[in-house]
C-alpha positions, -999 to 999 in steps of 0.1 A, spaced: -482 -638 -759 -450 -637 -733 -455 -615 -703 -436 -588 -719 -453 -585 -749 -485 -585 -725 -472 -556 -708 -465 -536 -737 -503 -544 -748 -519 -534 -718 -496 -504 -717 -511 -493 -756 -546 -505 -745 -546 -474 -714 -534 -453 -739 -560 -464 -764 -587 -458 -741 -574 -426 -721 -572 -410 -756 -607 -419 -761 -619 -404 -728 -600 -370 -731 -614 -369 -767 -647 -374 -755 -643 -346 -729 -631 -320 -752 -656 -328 -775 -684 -322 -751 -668 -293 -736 -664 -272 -770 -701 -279 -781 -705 -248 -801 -735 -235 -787 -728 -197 -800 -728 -212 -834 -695 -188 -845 -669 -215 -850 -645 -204 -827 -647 -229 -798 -629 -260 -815 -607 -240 -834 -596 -223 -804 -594 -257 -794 -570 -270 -820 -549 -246 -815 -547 -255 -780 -539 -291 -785 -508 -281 -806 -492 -270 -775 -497 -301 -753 -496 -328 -783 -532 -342 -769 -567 -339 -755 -569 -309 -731 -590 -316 -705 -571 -348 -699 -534 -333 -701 -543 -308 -673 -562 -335 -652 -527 -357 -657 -503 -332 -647 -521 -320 -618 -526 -356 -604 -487 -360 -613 -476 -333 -602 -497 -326 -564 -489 -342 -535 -506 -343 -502 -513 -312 -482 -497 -291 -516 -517 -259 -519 -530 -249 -554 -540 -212 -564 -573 -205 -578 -576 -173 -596 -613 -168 -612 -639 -140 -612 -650 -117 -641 -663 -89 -627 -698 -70 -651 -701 -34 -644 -721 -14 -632 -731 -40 -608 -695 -48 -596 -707 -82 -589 -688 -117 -606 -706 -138 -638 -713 -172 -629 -691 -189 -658 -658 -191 -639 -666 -191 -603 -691 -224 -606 -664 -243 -626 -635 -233 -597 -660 -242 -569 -663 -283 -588 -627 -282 -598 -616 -266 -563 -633 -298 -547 -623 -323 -572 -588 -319 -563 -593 -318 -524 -610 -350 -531 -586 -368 -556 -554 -351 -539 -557 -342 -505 -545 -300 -514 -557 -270 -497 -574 -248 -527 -566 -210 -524 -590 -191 -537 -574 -152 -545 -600 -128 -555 -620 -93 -556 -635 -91 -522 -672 -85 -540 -667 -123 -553 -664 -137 -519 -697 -145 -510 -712 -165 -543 -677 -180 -539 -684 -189 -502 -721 -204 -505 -714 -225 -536 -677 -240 -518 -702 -249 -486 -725 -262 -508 -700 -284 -521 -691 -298 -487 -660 -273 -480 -655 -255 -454 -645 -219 -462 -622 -195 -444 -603 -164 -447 -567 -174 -432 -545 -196 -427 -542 -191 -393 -579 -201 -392 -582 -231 -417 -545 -244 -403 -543 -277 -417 -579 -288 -414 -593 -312 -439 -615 -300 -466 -605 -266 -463 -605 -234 -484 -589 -203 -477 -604 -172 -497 -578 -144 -500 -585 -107 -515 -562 -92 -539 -564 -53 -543 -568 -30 -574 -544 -1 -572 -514 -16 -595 -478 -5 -570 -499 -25 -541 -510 -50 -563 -473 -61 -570 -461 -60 -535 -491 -81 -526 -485 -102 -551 -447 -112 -539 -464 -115 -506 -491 -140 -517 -464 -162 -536 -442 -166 -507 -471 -172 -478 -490 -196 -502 -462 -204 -523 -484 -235 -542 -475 -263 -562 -499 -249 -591 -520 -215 -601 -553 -225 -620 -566 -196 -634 -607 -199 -646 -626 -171 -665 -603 -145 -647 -595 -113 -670 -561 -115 -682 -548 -83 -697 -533 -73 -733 -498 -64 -743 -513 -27 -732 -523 -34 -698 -559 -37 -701 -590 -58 -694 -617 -65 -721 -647 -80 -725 -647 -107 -754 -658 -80 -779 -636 -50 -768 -656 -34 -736 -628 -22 -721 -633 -32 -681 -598 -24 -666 -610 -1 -636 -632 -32 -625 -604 -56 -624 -580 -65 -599 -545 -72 -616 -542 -105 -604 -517 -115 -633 -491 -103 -610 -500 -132 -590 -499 -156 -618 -465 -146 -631 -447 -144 -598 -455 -180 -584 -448 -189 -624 -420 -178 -623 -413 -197 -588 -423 -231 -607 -458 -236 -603 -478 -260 -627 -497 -231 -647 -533 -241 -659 -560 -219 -679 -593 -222 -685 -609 -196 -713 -634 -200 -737 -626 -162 -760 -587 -157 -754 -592 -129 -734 -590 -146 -701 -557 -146 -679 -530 -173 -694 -550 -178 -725 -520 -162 -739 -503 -193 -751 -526 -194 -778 -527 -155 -782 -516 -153 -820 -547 -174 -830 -572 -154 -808 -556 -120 -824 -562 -135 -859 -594 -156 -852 -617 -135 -828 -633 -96 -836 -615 -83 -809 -585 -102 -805 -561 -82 -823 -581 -46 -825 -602 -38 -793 -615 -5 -809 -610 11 -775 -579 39 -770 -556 10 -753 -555 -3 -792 -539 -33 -775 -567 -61 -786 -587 -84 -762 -558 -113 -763 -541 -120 -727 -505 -114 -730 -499 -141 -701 -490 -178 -716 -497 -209 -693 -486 -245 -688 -515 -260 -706 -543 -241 -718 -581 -253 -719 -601 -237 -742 -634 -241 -746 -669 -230 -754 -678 -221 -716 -649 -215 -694 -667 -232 -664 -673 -264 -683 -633 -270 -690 -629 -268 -654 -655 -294 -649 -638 -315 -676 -608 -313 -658 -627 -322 -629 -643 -353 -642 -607 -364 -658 -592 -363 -620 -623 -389 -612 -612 -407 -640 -579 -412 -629 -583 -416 -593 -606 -443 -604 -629 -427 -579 -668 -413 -593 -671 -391 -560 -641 -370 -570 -667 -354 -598 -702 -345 -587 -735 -360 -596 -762 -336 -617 -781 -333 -582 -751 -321 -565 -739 -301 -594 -774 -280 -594 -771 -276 -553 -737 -258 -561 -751 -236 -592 -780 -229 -575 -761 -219 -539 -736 -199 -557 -765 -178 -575 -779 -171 -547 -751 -156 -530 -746 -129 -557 -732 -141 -590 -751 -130 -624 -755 -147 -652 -728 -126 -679 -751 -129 -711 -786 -120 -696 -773 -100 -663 -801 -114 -645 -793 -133 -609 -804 -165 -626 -787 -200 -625 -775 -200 -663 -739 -198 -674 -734 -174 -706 -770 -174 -713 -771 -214 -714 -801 -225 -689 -793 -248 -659 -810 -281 -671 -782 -282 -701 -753 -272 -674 -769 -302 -651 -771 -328 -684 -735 -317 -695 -723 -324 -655 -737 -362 -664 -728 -366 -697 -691 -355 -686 -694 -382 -655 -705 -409 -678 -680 -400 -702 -652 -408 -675 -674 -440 -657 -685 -458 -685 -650 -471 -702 -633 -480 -674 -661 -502 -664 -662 -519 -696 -635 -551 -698 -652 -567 -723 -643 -548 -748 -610 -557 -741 -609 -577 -773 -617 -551 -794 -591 -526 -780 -564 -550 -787 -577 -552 -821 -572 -513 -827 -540 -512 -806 -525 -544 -832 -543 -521 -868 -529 -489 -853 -492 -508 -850 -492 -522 -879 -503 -489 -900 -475 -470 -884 
């Protein structure tokens, strides 16, 4: 084989076997646990808009796309009346995937928020190792740092605030995770119609003003309802009870209006997030990007503690949409295995070029 046709081989190999991880992820991460059929197809239709395995093609244009010292906008937090308090699916996933990209790329994560979500959100970041504060002035330029910023309810401030926040953070990307994105009406919803718009912050504003200011745009929702799920918003109004018909007086339908960059959708919102996570790890090469299942539980349990709820039950207890910690902790190692185990594996080498040489020659 000359050198060049070497290159071109090991060139199809990393794809081969990149393919293979990102599949892998996505699999795990739409297990359909609810048993209604939505997750994958939700899924599928998510693929269709970046060509490929979704976990992967947000982990690859995030590590592509930051650069050292960038800062990237978190928005997450689904607030569950009466309590006024956040769910845990969102806020554990943007605590691991906040990290992971400190870790892998040296950013400053932003965390913008309802003020009620700042504690869980604060326990489970310094349970993960960060160090949490609420302005720049205060984190400066410090490694390892998060700055926690809240974003206010009453709509005419909201918008000012939200030109405000896009200039002063002005970030290479917004990563929005189980945060409320609203209909073509204007209004919040639950996955099956609750209509929760005087709970919610409108932090769209946010999301569309440092869009349209070029930011990398990347969503994580598991029911379409979720903000920049709306890239896939015709399949969630056809696919999903509430999608198109929310049965509430808004008659706008539970699909977020908002499109995004690449969307991740899958079964649990927070376990996209760690997917994307545990790509990052796979790319950098490096298994301390992700988290281990001990130091995954420290964070659940840390974050739990300081005030989230589980969304299904309502009870203060460390499960995400009614699924108990132990699967949350196996899923964390499965997904770190998942990214590990290939990588480590040359001697399958052979066996890779074999595919690479059938897939060729098939076309």
């Amino acid at each position: 084989m000359t050198n060049d046709n070497q290159f071109e081989m090991n060139v199809a190999v990393g794809r081969l076997v990149d393919n293979c991880v990102g599949e892998n992820l996505d699999q795990l991460i739409t297990m359909d646990m609810r048993g209604d059929g939505i997750p994958r197809l939700l899924m599928r239709a998510a693929r269709a808009h970046v060509g490929g395995p979704l976990a992967l093609a947000a982990a690859q244009r995030l590590h592509a796309h930051l650069q050292s010292r960038d800062r990237v906008l978190m928005l997450t937090g689904f607030i569950v009346p009466p309590w006024d308090v956040g769910e845990t699916d969102g806020l554990i996933g943007t605590v691991v995937l906040g990290r992971a990209l400190e870790v892998a790329s040296d950013v400053q994560p932003v965390l913008v928020c309802e003020p009620q979500i700042f504690p869980p959100l604060e326990a489970g970041l310094k349970a993960a190792g960060m160090r949490v504060y609420y302005s720049f002035e205060d984190a400066r330029n410090l490694p390892h740092s998060v700055v926690l910023l809240p974003f206010p309810k009453d709509e005419d401030t909201a918008r000012a605030e939200a030109r405000r926040l896009a200039d002063l953070v002005h970030p290479s990307a917004c990563i929005a995770v189980e945060r409320p994105g609203r209909n073509p009406a204007g209004h919040y919803h639950f996955a099956m119609g609750r209509n929760v718009t005087e709970w919610i912050a409108p932090i769209d504003f946010l999301y569309e003003e440092v869009q349209r200011q070029g930011a990398l745009t990347v969503a994580v929702g598991d029911f379409g309802n979720e903000l920049g799920m709306g890239t896939i918003g015709d399949v969630v109004r056809a696919e999903t009870p509430a999608g198109a018909n929310c049965g509430c007086p808004c008659a706008g339908g539970t699909a977020c209006l908002i499109g995004s960059d690449v969307t991740v959708a899958c079964s649990v919102s927070d376990w996209g997030a760690y997917a994307i996570a545990a790509a990052l790890a796979y790319l950098k090469g490096d298994p301390f990007v992700f988290m281990s299942g001990d130091f995954y539980r420290r964070v659940l349990d840390a974050t739990v503690v300081g005030g989230c709820i589980d969304g299904t039950s309502t009870y203060s207890i460390p499960h995400i949409d009614g699924i108990r910690e132990e699967y949350n902790v196996r899923l964390v190692e499965m997904l770190a295995d998942v990214v590990s185990y290939p990588g480590a594996r040359e001697k399958y080498r052979a066996i890779r070029e074999f595919r690479v040489a059938r897939e060729a020659a098939s076309g």
